[in-house]
N, CA, C and O atoms as a Maestro MAE file, in Angstrom:
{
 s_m_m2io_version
 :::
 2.0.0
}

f_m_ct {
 s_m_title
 :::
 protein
 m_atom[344] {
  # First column is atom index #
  i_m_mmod_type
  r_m_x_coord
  r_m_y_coord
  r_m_z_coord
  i_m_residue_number
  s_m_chain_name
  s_m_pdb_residue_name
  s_m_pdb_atom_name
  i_m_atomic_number
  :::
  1 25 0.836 -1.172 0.000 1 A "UNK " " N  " 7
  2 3 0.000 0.000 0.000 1 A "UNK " " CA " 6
  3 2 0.885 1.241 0.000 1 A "UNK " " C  " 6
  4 15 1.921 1.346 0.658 1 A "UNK " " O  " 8
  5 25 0.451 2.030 -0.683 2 A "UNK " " N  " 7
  6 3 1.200 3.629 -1.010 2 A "UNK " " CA " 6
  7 2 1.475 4.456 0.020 2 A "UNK " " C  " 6
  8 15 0.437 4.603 0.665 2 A "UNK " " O  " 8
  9 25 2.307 5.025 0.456 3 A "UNK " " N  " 7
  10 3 2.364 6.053 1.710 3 A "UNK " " CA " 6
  11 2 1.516 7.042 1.313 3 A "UNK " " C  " 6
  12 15 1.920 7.450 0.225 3 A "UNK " " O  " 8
  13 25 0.284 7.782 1.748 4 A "UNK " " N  " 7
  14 3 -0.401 9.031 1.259 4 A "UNK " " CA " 6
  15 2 0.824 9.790 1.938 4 A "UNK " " C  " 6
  16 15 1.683 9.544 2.785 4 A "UNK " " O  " 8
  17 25 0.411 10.942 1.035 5 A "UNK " " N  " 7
  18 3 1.420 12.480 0.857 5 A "UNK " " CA " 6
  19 2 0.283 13.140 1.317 5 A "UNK " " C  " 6
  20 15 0.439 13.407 2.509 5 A "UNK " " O  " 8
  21 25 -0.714 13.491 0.923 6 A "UNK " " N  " 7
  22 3 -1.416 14.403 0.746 6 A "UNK " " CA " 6
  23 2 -2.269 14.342 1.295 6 A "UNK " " C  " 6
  24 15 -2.865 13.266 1.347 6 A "UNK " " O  " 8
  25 25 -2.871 15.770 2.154 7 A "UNK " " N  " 7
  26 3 -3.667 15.444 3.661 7 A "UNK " " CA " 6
  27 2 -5.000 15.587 2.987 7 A "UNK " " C  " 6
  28 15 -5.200 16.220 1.950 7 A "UNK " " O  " 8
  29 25 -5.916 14.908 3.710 8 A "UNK " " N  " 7
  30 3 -7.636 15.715 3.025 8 A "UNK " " CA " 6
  31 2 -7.962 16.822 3.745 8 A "UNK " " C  " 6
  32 15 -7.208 17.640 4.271 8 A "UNK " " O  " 8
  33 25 -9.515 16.764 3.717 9 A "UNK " " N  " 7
  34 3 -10.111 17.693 4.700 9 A "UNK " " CA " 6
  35 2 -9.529 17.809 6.410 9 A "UNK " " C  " 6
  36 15 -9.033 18.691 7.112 9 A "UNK " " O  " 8
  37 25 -9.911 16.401 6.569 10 A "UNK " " N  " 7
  38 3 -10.407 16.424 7.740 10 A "UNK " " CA " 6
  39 2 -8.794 16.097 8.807 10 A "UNK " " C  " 6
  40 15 -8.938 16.203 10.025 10 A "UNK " " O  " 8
  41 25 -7.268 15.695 8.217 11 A "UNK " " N  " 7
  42 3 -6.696 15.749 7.922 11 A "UNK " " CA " 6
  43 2 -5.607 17.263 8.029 11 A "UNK " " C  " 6
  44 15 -4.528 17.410 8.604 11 A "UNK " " O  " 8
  45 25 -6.471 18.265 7.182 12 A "UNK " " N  " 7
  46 3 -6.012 19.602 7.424 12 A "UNK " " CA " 6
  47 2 -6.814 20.395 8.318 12 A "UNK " " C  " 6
  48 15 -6.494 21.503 8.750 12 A "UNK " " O  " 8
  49 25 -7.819 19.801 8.558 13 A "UNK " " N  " 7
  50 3 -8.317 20.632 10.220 13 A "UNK " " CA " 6
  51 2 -7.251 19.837 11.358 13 A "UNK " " C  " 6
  52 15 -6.200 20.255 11.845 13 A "UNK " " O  " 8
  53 25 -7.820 18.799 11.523 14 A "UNK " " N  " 7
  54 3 -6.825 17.873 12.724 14 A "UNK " " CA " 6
  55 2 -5.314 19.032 13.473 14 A "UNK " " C  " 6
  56 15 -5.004 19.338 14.624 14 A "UNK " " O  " 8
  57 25 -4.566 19.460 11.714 15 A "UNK " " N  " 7
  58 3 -3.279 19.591 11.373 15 A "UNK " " CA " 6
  59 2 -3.739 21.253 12.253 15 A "UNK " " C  " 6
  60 15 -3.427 21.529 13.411 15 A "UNK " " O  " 8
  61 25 -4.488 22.094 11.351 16 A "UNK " " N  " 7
  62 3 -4.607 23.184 12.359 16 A "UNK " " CA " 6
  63 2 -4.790 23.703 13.466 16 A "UNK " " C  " 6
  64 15 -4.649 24.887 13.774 16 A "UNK " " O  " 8
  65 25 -5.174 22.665 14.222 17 A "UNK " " N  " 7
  66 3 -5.840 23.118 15.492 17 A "UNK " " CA " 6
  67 2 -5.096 22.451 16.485 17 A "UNK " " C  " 6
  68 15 -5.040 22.903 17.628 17 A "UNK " " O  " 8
  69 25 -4.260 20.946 16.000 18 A "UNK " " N  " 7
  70 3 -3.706 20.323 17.243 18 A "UNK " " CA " 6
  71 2 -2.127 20.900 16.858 18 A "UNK " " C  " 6
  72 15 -1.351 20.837 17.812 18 A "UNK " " O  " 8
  73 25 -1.603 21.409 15.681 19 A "UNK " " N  " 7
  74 3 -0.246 21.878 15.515 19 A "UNK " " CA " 6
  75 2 0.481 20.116 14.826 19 A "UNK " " C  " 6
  76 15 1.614 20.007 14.356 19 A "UNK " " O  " 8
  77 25 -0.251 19.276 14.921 20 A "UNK " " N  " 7
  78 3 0.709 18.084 14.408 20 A "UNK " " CA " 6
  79 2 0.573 18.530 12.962 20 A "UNK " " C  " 6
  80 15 -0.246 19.282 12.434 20 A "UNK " " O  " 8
  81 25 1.842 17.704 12.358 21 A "UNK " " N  " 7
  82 3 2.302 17.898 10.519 21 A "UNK " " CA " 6
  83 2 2.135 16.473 10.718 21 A "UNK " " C  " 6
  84 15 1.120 16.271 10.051 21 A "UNK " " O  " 8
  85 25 2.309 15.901 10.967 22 A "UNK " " N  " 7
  86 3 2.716 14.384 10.018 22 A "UNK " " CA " 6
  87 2 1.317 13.365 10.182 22 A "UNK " " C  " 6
  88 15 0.563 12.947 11.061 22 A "UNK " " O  " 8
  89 25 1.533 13.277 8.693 23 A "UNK " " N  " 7
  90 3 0.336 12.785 7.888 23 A "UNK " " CA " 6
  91 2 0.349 11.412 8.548 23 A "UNK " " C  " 6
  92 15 -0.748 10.969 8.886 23 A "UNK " " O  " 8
  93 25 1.303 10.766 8.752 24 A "UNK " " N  " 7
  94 3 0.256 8.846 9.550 24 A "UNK " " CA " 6
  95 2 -0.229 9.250 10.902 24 A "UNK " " C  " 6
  96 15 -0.830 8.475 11.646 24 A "UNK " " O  " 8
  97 25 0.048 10.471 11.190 25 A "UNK " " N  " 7
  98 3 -0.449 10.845 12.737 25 A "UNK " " CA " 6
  99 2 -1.885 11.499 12.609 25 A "UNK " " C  " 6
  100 15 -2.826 11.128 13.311 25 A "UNK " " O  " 8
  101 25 -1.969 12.361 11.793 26 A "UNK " " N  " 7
  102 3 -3.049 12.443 11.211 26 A "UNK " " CA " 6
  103 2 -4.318 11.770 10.875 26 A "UNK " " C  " 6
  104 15 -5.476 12.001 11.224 26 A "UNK " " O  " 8
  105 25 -3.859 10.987 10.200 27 A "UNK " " N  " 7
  106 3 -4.560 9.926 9.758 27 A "UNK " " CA " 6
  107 2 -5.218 9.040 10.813 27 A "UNK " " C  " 6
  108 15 -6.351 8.592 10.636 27 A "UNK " " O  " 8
  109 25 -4.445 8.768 11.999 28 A "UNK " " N  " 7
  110 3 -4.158 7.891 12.977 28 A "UNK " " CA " 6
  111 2 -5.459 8.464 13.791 28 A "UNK " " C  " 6
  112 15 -6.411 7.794 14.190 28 A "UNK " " O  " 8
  113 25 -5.245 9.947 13.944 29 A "UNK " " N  " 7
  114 3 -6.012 10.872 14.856 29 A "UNK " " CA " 6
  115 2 -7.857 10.995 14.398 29 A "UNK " " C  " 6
  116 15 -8.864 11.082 15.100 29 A "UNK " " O  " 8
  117 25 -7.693 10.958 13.230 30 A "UNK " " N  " 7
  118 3 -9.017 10.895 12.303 30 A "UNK " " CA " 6
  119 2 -9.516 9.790 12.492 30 A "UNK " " C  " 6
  120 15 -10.713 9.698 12.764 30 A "UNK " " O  " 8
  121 25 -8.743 8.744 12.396 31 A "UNK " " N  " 7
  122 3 -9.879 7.874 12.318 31 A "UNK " " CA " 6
  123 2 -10.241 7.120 13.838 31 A "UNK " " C  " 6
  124 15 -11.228 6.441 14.119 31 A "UNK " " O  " 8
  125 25 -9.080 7.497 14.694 32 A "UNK " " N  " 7
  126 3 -9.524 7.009 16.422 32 A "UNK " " CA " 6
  127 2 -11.335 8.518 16.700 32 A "UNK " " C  " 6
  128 15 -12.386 8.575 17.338 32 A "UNK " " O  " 8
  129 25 -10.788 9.097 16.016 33 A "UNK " " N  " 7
  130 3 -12.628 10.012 16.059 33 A "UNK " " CA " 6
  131 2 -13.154 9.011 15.644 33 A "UNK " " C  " 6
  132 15 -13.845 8.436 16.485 33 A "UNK " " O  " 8
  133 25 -13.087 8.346 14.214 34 A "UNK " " N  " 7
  134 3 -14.203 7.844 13.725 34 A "UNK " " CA " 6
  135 2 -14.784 6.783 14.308 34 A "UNK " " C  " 6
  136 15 -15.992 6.651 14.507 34 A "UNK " " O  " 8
  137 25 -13.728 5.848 14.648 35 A "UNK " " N  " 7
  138 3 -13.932 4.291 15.064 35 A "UNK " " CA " 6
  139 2 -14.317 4.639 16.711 35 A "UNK " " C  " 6
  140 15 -15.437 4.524 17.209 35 A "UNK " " O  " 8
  141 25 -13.290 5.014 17.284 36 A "UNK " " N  " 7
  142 3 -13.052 5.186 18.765 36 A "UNK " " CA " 6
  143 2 -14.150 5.637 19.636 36 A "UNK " " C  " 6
  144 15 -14.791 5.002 20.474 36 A "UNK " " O  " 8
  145 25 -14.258 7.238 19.150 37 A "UNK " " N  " 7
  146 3 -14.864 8.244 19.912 37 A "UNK " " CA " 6
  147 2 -16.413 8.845 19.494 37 A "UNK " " C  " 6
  148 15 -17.229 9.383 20.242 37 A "UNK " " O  " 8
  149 25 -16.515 8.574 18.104 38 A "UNK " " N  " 7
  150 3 -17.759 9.204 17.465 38 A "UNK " " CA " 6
  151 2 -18.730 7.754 17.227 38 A "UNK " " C  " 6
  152 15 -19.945 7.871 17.385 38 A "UNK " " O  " 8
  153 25 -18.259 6.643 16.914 39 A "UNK " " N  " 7
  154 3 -18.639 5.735 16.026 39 A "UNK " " CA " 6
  155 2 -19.550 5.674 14.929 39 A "UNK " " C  " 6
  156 15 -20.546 4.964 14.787 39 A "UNK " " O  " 8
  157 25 -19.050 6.533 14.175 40 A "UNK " " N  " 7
  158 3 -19.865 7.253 13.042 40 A "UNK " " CA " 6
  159 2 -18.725 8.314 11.922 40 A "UNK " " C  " 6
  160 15 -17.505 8.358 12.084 40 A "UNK " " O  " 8
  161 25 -19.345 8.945 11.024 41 A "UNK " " N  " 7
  162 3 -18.636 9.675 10.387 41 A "UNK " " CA " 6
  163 2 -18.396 11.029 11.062 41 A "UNK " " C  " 6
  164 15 -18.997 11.254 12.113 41 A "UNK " " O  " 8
  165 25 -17.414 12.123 10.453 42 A "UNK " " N  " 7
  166 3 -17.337 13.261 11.276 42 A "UNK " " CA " 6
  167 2 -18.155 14.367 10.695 42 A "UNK " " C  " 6
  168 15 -18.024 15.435 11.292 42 A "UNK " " O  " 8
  169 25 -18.968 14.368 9.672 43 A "UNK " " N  " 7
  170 3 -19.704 15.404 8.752 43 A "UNK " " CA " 6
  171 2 -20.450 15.760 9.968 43 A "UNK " " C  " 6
  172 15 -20.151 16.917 10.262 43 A "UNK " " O  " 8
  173 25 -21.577 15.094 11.081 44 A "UNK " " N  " 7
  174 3 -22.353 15.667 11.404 44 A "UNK " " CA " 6
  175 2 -21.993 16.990 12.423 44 A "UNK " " C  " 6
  176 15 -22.612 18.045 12.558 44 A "UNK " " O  " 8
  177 25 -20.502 16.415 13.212 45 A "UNK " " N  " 7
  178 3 -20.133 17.189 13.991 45 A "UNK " " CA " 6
  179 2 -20.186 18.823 14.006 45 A "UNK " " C  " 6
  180 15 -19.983 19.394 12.934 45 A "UNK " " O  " 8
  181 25 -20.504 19.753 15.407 46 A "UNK " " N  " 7
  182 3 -20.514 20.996 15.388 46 A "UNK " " CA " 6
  183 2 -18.739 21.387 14.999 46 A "UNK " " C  " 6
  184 15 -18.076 20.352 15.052 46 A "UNK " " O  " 8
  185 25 -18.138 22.267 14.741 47 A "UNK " " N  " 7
  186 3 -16.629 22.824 15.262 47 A "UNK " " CA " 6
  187 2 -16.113 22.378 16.337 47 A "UNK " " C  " 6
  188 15 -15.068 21.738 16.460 47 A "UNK " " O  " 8
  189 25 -16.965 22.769 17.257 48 A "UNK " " N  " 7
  190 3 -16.106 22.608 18.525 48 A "UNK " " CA " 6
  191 2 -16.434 21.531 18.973 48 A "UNK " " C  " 6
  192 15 -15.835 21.300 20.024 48 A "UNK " " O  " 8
  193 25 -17.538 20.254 18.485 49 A "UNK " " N  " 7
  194 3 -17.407 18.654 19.499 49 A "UNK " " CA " 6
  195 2 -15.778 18.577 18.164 49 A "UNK " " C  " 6
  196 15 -14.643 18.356 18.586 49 A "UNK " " O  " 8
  197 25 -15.994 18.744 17.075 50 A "UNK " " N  " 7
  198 3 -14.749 18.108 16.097 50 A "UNK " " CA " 6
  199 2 -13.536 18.458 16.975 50 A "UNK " " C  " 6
  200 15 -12.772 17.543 17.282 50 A "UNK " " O  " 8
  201 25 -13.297 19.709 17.402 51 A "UNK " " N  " 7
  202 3 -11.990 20.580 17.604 51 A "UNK " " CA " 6
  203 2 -11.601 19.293 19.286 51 A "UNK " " C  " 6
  204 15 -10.506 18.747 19.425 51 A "UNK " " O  " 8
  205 25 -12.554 19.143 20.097 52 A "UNK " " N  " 7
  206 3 -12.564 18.746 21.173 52 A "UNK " " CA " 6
  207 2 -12.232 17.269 20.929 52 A "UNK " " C  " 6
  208 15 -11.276 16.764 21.517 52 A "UNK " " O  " 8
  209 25 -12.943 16.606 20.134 53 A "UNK " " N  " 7
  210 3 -12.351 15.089 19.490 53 A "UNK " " CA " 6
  211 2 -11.695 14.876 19.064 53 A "UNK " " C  " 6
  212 15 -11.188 13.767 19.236 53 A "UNK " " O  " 8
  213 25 -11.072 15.988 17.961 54 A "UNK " " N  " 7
  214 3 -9.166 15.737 17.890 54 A "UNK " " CA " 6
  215 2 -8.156 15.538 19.484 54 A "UNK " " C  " 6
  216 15 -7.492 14.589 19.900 54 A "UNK " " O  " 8
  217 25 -8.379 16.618 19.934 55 A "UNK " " N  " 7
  218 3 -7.941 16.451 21.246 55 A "UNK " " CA " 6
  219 2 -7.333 15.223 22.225 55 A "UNK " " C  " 6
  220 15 -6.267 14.887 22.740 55 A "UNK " " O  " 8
  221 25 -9.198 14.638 22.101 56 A "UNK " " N  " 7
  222 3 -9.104 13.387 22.766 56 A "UNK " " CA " 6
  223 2 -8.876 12.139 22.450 56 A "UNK " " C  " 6
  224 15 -8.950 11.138 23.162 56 A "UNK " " O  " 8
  225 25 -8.488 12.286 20.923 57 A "UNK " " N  " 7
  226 3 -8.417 11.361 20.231 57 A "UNK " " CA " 6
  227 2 -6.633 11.050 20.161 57 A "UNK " " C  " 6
  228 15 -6.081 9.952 20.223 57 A "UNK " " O  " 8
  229 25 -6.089 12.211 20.036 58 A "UNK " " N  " 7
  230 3 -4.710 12.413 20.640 58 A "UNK " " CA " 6
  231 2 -4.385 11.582 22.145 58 A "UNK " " C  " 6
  232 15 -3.497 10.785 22.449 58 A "UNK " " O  " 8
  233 25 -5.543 12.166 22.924 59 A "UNK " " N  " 7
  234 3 -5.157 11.279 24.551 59 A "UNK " " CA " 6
  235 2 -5.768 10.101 24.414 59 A "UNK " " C  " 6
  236 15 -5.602 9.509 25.481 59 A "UNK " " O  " 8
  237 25 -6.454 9.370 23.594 60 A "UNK " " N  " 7
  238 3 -6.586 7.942 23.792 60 A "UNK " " CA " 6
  239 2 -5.089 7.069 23.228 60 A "UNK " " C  " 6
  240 15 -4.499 6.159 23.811 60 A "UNK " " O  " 8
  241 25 -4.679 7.869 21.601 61 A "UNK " " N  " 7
  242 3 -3.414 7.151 21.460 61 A "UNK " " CA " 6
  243 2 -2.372 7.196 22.430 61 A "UNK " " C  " 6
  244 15 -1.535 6.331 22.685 61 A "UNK " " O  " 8
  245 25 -2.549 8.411 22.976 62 A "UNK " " N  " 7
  246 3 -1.064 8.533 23.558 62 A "UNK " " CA " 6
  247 2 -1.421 7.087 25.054 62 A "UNK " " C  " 6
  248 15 -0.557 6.262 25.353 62 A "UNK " " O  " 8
  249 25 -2.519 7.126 25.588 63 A "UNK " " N  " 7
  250 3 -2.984 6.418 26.864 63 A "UNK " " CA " 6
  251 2 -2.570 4.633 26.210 63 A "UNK " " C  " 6
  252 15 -2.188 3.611 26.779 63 A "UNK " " O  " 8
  253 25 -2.857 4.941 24.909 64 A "UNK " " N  " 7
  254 3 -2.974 3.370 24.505 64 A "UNK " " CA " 6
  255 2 -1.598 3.053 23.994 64 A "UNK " " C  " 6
  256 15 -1.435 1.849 23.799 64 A "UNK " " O  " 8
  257 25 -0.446 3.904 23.695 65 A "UNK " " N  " 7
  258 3 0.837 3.566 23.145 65 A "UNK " " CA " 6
  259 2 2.022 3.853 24.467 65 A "UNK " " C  " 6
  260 15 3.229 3.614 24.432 65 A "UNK " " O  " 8
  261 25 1.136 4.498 25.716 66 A "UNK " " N  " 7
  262 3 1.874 3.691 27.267 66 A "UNK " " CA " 6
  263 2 1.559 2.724 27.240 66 A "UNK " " C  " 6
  264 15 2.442 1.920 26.941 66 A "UNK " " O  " 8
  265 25 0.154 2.150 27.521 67 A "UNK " " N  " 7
  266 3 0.255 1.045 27.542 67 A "UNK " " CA " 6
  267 2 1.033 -0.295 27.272 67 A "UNK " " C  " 6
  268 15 1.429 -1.194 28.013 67 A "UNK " " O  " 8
  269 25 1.088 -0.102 26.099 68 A "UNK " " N  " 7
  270 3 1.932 -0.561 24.960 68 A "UNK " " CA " 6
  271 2 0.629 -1.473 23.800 68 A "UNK " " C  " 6
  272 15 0.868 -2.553 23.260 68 A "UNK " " O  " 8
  273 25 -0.360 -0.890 23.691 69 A "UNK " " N  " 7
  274 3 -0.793 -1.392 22.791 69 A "UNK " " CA " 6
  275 2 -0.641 -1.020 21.199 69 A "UNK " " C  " 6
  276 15 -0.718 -1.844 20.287 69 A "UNK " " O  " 8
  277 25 -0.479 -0.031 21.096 70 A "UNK " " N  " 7
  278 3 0.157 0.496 19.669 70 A "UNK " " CA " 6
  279 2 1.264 0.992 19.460 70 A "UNK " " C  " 6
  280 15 1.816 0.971 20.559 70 A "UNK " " O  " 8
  281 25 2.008 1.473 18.659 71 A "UNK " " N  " 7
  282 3 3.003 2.530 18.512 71 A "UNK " " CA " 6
  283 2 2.580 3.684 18.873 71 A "UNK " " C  " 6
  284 15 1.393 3.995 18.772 71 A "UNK " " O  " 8
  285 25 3.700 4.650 19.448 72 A "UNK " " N  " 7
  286 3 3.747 5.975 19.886 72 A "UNK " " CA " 6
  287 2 3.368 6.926 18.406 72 A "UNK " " C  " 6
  288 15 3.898 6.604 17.343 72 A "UNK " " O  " 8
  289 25 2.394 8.119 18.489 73 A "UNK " " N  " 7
  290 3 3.046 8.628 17.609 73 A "UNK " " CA " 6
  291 2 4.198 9.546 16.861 73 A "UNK " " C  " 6
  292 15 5.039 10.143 17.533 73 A "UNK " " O  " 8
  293 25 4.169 9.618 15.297 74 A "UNK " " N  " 7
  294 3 5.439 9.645 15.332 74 A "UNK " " CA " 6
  295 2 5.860 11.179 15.362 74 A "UNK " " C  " 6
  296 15 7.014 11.555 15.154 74 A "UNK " " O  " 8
  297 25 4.690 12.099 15.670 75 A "UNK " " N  " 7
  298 3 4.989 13.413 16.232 75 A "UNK " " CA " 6
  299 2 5.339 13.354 18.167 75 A "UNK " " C  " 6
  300 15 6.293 13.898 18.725 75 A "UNK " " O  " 8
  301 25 4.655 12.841 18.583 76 A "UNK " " N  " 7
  302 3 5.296 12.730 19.572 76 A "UNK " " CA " 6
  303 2 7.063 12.301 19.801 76 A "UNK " " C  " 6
  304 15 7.809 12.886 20.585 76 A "UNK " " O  " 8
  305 25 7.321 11.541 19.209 77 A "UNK " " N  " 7
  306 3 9.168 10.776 19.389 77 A "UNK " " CA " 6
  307 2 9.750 12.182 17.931 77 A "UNK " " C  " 6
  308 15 10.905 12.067 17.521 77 A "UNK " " O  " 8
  309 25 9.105 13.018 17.500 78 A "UNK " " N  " 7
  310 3 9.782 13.608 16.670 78 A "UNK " " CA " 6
  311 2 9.914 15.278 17.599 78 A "UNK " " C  " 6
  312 15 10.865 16.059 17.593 78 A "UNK " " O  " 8
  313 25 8.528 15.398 18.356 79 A "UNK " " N  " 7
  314 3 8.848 16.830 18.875 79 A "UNK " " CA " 6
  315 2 8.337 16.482 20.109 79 A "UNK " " C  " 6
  316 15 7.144 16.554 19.813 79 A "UNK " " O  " 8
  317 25 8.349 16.062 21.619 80 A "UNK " " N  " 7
  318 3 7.950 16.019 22.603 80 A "UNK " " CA " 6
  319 2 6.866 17.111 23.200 80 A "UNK " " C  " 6
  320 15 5.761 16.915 23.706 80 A "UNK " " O  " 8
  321 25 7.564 18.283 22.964 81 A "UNK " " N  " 7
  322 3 6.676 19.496 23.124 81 A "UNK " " CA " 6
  323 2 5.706 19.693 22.386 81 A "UNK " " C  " 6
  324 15 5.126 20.766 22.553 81 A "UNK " " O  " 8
  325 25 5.117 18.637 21.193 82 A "UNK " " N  " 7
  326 3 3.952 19.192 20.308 82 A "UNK " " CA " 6
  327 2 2.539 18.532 21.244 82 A "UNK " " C  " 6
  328 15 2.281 17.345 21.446 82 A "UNK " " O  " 8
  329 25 1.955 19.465 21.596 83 A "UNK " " N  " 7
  330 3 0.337 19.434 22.429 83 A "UNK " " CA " 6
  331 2 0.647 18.731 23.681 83 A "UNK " " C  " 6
  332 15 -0.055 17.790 24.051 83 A "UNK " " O  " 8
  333 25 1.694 19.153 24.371 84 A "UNK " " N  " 7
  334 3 2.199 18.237 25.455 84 A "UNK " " CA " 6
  335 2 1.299 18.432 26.979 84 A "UNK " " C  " 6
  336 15 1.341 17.909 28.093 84 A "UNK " " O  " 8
  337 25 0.552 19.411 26.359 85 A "UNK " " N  " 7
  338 3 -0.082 20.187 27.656 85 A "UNK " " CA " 6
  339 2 -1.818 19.458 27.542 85 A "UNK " " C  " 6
  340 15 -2.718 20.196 27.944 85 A "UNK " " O  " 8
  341 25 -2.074 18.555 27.198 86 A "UNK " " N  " 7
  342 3 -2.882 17.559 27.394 86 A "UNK " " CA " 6
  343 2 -3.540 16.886 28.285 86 A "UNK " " C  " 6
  344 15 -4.237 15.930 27.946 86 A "UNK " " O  " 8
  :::
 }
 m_bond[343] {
  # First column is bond index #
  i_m_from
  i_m_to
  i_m_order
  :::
  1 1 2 1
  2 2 3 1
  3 3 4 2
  4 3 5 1
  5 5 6 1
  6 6 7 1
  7 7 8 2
  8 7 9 1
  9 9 10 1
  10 10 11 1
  11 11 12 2
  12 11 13 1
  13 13 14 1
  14 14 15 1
  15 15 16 2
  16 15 17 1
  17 17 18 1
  18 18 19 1
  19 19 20 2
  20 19 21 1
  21 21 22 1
  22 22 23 1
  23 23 24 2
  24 23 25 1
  25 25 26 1
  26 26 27 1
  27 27 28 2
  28 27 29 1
  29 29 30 1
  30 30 31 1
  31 31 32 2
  32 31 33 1
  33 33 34 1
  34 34 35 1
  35 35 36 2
  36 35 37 1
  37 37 38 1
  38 38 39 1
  39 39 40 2
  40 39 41 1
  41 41 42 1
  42 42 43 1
  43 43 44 2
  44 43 45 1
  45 45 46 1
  46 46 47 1
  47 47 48 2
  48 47 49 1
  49 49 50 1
  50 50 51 1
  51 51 52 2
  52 51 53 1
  53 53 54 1
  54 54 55 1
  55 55 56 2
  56 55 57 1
  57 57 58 1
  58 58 59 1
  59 59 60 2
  60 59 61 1
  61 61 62 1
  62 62 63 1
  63 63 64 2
  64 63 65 1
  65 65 66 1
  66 66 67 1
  67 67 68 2
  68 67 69 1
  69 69 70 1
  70 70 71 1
  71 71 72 2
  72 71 73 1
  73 73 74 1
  74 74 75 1
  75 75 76 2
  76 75 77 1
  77 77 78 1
  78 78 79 1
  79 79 80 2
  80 79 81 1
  81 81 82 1
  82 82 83 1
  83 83 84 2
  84 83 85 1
  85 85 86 1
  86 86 87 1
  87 87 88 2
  88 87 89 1
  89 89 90 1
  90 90 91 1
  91 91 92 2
  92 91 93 1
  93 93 94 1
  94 94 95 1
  95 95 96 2
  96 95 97 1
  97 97 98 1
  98 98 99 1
  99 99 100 2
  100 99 101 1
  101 101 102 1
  102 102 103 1
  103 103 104 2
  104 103 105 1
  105 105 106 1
  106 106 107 1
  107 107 108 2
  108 107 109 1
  109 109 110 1
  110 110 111 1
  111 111 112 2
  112 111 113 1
  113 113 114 1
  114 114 115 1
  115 115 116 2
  116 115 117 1
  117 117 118 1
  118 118 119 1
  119 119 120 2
  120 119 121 1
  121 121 122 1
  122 122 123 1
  123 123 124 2
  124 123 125 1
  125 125 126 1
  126 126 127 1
  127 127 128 2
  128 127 129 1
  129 129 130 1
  130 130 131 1
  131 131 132 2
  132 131 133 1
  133 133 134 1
  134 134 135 1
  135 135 136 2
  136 135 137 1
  137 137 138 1
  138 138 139 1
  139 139 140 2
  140 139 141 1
  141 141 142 1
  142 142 143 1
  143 143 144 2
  144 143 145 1
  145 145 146 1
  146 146 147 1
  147 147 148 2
  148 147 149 1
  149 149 150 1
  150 150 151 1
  151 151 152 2
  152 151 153 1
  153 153 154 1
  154 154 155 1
  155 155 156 2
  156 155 157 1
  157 157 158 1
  158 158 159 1
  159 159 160 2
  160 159 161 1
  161 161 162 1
  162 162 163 1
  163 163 164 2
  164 163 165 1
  165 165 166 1
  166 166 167 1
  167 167 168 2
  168 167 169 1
  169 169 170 1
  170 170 171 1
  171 171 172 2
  172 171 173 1
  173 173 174 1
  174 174 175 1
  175 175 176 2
  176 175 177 1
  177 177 178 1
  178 178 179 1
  179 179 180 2
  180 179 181 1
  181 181 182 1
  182 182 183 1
  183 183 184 2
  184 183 185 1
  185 185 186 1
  186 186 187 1
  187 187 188 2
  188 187 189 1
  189 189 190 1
  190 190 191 1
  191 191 192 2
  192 191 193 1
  193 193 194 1
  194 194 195 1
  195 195 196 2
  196 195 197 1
  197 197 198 1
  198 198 199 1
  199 199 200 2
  200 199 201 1
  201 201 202 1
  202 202 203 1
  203 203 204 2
  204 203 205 1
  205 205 206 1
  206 206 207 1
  207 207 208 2
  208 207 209 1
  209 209 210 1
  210 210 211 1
  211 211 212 2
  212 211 213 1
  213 213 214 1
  214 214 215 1
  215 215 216 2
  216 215 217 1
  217 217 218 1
  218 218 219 1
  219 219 220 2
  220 219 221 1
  221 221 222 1
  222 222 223 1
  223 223 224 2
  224 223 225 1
  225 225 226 1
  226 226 227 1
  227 227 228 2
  228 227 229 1
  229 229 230 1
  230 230 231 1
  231 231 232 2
  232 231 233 1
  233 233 234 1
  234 234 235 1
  235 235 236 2
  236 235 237 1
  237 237 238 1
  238 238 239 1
  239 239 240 2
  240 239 241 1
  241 241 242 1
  242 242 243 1
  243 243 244 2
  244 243 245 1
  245 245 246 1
  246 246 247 1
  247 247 248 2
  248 247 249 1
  249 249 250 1
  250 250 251 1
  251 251 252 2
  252 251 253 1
  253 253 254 1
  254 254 255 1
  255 255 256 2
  256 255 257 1
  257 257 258 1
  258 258 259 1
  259 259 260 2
  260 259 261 1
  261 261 262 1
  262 262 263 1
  263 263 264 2
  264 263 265 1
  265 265 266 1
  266 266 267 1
  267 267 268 2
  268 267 269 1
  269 269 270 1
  270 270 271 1
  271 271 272 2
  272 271 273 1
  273 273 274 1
  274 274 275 1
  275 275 276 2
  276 275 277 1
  277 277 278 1
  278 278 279 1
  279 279 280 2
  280 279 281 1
  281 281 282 1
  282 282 283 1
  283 283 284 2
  284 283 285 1
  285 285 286 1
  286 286 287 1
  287 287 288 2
  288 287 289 1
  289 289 290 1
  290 290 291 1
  291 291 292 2
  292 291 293 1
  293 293 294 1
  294 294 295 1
  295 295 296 2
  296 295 297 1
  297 297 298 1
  298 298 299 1
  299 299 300 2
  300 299 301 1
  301 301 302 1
  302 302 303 1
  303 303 304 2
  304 303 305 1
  305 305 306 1
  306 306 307 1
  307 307 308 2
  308 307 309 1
  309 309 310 1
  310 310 311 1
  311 311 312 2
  312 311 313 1
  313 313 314 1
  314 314 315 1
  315 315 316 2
  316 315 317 1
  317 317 318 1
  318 318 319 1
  319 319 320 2
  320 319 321 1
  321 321 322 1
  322 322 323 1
  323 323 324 2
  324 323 325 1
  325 325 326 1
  326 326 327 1
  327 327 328 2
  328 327 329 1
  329 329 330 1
  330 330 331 1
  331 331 332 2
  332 331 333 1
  333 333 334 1
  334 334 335 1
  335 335 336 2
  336 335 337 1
  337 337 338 1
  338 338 339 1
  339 339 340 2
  340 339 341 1
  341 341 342 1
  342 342 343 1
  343 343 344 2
  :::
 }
}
């Protein structure tokens, strides 16, 4: 399977509001909304449940890659200080 380059929508909100760049983190973050936290798509969402579910969707990976159930992401091991205040 192809590495995507190129962020989508939902992707380049994620990117604005939490400060992460990197697209498998991204990706990663989008869809723990979809599967995880919403169990549904993200169209219906207001701004701010979306803005608030990036967020937490950030603190479930990070809760679940102490654990050790997944990998860390790879903005986290690249900038420690990105959204550290969580």
């Amino acid at each position: 399977m192809a590495k995507q380059t190129q962020r989508g929508y939902y992707e380049s909100r994620i990117s604005e509001i939490t400060g992460f760049q990197n697209v498998e983190d991204l990706i990663r973050i989008e869809e723990c909304m979809r599967i995880d936290l919403f169990h549904s798509t993200l169209d219906w969402l207001s701004a701010e449940q979306f803005d608030k579910g990036a967020f937490k969707a950030i603190q479930v990976l990070r809760l679940g890659a102490e654990m050790g159930y997944w990998d860390h992401l790879n903005s986290d091991q690249e900038d420690s200080n990105n959204v550290s205040s969580l």
